[in-house]
The first five atom37 places (N, CA, C, CB, O) and aatype in JSON, in Angstrom:
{
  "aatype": [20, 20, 20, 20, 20, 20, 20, 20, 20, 20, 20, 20, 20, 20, 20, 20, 20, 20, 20, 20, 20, 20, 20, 20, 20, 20, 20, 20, 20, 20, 20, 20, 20, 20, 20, 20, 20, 20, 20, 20, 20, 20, 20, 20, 20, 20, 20, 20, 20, 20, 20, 20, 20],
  "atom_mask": [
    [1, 1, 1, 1, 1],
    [1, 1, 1, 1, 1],
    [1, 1, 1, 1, 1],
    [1, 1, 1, 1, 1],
    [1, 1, 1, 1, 1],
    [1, 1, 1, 1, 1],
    [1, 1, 1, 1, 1],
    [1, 1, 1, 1, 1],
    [1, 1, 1, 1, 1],
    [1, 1, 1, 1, 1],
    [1, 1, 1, 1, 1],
    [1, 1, 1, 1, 1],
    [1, 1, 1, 1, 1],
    [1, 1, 1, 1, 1],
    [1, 1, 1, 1, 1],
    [1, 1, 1, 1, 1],
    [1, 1, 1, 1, 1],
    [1, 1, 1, 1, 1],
    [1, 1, 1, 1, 1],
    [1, 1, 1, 1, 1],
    [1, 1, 1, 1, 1],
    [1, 1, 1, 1, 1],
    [1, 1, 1, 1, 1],
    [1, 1, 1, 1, 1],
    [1, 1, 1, 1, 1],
    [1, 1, 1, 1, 1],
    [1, 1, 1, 1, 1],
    [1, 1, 1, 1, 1],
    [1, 1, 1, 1, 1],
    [1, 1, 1, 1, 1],
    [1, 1, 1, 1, 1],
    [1, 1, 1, 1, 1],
    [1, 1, 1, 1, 1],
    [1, 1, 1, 1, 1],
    [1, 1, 1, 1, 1],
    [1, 1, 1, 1, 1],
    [1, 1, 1, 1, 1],
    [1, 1, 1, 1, 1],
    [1, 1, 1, 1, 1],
    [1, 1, 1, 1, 1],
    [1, 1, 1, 1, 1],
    [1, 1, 1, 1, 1],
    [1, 1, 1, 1, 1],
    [1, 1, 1, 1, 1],
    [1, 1, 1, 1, 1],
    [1, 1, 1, 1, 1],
    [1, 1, 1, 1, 1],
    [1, 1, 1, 1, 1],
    [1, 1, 1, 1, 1],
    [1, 1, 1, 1, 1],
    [1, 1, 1, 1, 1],
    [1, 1, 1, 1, 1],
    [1, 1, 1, 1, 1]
  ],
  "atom_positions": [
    [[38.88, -22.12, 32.94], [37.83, -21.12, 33.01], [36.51, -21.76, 32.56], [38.19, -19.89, 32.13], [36.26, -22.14, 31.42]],
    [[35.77, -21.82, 33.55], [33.96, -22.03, 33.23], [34.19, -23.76, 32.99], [33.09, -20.92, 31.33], [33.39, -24.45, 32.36]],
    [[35.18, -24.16, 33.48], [35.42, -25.46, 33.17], [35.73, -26.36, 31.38], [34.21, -25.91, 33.87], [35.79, -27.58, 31.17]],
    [[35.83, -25.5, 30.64], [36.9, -25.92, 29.86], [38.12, -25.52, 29.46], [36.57, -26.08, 29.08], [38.46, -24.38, 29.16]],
    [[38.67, -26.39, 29.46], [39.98, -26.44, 28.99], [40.73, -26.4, 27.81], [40.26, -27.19, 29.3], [41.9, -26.09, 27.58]],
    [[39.82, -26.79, 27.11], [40.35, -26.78, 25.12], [40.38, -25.81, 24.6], [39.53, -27.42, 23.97], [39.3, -25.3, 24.29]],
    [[41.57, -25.17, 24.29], [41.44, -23.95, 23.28], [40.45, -23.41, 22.14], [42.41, -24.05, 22.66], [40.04, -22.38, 21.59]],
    [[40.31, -25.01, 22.15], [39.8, -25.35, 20.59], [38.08, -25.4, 20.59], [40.48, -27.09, 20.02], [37.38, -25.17, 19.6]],
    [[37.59, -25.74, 21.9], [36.39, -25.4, 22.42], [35.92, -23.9, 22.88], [36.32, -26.2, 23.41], [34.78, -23.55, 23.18]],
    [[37.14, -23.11, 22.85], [36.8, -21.77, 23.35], [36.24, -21.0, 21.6], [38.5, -20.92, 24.29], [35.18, -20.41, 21.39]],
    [[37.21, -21.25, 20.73], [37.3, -20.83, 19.64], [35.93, -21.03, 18.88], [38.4, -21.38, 19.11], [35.45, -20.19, 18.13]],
    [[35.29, -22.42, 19.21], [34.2, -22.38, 18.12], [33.22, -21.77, 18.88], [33.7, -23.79, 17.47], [32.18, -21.48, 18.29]],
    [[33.36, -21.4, 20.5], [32.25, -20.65, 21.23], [32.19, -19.33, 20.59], [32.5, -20.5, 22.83], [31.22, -18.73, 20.12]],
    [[33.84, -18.88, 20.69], [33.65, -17.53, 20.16], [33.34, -17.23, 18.46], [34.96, -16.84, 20.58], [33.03, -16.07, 18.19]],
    [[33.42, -18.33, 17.2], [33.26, -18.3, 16.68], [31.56, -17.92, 16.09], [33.99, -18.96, 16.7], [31.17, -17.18, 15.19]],
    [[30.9, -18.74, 16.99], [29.16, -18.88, 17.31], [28.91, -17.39, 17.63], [28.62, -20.03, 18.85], [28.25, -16.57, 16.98]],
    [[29.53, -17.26, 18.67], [28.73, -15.53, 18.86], [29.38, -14.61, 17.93], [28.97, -14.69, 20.57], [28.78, -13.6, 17.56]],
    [[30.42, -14.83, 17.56], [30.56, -13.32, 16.02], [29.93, -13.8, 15.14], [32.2, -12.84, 15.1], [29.81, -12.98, 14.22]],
    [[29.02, -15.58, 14.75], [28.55, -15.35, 13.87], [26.74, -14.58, 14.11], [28.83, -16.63, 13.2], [26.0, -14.3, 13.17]],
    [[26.49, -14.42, 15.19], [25.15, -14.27, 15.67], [25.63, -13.33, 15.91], [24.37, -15.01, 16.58], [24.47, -12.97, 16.11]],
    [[26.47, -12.1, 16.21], [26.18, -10.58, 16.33], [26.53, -10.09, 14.8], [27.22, -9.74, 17.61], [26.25, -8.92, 14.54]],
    [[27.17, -10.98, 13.67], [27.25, -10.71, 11.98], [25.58, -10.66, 12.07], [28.14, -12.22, 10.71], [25.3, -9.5, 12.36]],
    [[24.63, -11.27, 11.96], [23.86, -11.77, 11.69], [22.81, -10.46, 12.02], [23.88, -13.08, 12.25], [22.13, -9.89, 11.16]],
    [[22.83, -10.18, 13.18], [22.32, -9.07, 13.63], [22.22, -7.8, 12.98], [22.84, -8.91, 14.54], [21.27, -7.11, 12.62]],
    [[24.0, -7.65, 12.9], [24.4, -6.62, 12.13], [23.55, -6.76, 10.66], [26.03, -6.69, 12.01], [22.78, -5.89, 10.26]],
    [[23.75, -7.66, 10.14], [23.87, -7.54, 8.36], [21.82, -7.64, 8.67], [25.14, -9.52, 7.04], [21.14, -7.6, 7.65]],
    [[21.27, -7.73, 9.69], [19.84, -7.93, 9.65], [19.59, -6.27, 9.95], [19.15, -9.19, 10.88], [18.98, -5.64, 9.08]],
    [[19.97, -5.68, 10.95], [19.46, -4.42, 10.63], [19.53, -3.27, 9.78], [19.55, -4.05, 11.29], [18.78, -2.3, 9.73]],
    [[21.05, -3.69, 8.79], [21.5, -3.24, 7.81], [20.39, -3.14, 6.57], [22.61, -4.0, 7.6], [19.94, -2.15, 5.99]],
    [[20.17, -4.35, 6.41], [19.34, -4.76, 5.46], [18.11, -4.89, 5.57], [19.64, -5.65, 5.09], [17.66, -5.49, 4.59]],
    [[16.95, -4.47, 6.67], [15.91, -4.48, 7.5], [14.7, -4.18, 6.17], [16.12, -3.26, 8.89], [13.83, -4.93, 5.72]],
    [[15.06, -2.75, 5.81], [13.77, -2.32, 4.79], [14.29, -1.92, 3.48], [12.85, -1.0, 5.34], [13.87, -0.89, 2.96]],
    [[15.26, -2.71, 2.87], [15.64, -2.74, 1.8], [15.0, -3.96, 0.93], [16.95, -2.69, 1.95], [15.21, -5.14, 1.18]],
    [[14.07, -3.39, -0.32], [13.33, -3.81, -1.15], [14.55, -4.73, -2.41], [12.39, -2.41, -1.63], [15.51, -4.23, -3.0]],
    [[14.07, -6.15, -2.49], [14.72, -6.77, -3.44], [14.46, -6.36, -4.81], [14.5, -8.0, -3.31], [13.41, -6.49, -5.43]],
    [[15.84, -5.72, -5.32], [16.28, -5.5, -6.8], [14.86, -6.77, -8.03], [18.54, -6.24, -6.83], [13.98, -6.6, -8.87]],
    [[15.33, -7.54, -7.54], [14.88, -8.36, -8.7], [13.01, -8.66, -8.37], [16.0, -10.01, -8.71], [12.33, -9.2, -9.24]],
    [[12.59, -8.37, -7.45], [11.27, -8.68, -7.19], [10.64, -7.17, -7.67], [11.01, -9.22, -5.52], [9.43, -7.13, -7.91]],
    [[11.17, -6.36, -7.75], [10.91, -5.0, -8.0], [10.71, -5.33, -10.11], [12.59, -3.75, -7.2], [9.61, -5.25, -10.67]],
    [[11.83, -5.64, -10.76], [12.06, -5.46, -11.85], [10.66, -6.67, -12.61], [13.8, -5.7, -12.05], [10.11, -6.31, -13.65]],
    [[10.32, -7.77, -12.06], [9.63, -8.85, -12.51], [7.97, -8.12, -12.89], [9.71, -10.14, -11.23], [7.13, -8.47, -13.71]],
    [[7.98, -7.01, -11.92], [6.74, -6.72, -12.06], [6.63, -5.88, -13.1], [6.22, -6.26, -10.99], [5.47, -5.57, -13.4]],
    [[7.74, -5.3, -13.91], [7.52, -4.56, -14.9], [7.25, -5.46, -16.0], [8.54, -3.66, -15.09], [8.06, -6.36, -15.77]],
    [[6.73, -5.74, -16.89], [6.51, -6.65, -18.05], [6.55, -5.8, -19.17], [5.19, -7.45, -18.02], [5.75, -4.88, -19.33]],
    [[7.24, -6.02, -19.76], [7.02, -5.22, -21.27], [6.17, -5.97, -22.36], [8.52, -4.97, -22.04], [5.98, -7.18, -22.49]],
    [[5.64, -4.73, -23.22], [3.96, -5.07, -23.94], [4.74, -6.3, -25.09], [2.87, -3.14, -25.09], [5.94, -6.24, -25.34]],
    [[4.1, -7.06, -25.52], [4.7, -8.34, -26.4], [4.27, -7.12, -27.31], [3.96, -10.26, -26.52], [5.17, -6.28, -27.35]],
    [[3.09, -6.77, -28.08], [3.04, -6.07, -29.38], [3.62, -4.59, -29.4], [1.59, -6.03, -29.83], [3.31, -3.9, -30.37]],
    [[4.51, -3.97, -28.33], [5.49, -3.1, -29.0], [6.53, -3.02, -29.79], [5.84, -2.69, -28.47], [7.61, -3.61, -29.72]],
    [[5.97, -1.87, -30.92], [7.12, -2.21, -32.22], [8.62, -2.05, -31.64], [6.95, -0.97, -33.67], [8.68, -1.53, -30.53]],
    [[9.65, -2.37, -32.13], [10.97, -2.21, -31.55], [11.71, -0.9, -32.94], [11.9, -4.15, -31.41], [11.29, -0.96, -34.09]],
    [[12.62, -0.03, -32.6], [12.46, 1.07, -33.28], [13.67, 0.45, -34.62], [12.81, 2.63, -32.22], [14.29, -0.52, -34.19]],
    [[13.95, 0.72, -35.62], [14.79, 0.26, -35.76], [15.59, 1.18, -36.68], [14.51, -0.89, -36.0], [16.72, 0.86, -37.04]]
  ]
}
């Protein structure tokens, strides 16, 4: 079929395209979801607040 013959050549073809429709997937999944940690950096807490104790 399509002129190869190797099992083993079919496998990493099909391997290539589930990894490029994963890719897709996990990209529109994750499209406008704001990073956890780039969110938290911007909070800074004051150095001269007393701590309660």
């Amino acid at each position: 079929m399509f002129g190869i013959s190797d099992p083993s050549i079919w496998i990493v073809y099909l391997l290539s395209i589930l990894c490029v429709i994963g890719s897709v997937i996990f990209g529109i999944i994750t499209w406008n979801k704001t990073d956890e940690d780039e969110n938290n950096t911007n909070k800074q807490e004051d150095p001269n607040k007393k701590i309660k104790e």
